[in-house]
N, C-alpha and C positions, 0 to 999 in steps of 0.2 A: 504494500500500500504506500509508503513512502517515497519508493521509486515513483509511483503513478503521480505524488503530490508535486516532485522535486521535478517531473514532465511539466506539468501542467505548469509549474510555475514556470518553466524555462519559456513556452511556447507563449506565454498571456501575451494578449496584444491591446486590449481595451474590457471593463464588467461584461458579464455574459450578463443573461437576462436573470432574473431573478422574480419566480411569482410573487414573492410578498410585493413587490413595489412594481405593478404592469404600470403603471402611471408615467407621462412621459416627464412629471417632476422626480429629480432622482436626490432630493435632499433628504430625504430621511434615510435612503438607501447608502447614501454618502457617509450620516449619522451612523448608523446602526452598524457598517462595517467599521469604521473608526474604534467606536466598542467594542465590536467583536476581536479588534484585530488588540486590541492592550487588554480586555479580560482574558485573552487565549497566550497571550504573553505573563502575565500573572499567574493564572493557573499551574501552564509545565514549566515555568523559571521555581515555582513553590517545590513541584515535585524531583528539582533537578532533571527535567526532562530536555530535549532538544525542542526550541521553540520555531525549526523551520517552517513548520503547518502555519504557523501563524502572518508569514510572509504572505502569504495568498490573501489575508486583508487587505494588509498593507499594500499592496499593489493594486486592491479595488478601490479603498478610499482616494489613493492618490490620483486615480484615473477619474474617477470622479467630482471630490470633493475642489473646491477653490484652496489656493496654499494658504490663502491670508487666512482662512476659517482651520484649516491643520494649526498651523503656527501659531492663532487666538487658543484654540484647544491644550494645543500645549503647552503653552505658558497660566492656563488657567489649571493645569493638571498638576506643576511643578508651586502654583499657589496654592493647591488646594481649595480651590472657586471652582472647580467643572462641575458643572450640574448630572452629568451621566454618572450612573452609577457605575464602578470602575472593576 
């Protein structure tokens, strides 16, 4: 399975579709993979695990999201002000 993951990551070219968000606004899709992509960093960094799976966010939000709203995120992350649950 992690060969299949370390594929996928190599091959990404732009987000694939995703049914929670068919909508052609893709901010909360931006939102939600930003979370997904640092709770799944939290999680297997606790367990001492390898956090490459976790790249595959990272690679959706940034294709998505605006840098100015990444860069606000995480300067609100390092204040302890982000409103997401983390």
């Amino acid at each position: 399975m992690a060969e299949n993951i370390e594929e996928k990551i190599k091959t990404y070219r732009t987000a694939p579709f995703d049914a929670r968000f068919p909508n052609t606004n893709q901010t909360r899709n931006c939102f939600q993979n930003y979370l997904d992509f640092h709770r799944c960093n939290k999680a297997l960094s606790a367990r001492d695990q390898d956090t490459t799976p976790c790249e595959w966010y990272q690679r959706v939000y940034n294709s998505l999201c605006p840098m100015s709203w990444v860069s606000k995120w995480d300067e609100q992350i390092e204040t302890g002000s982000f409103p997401g649950k983390v």
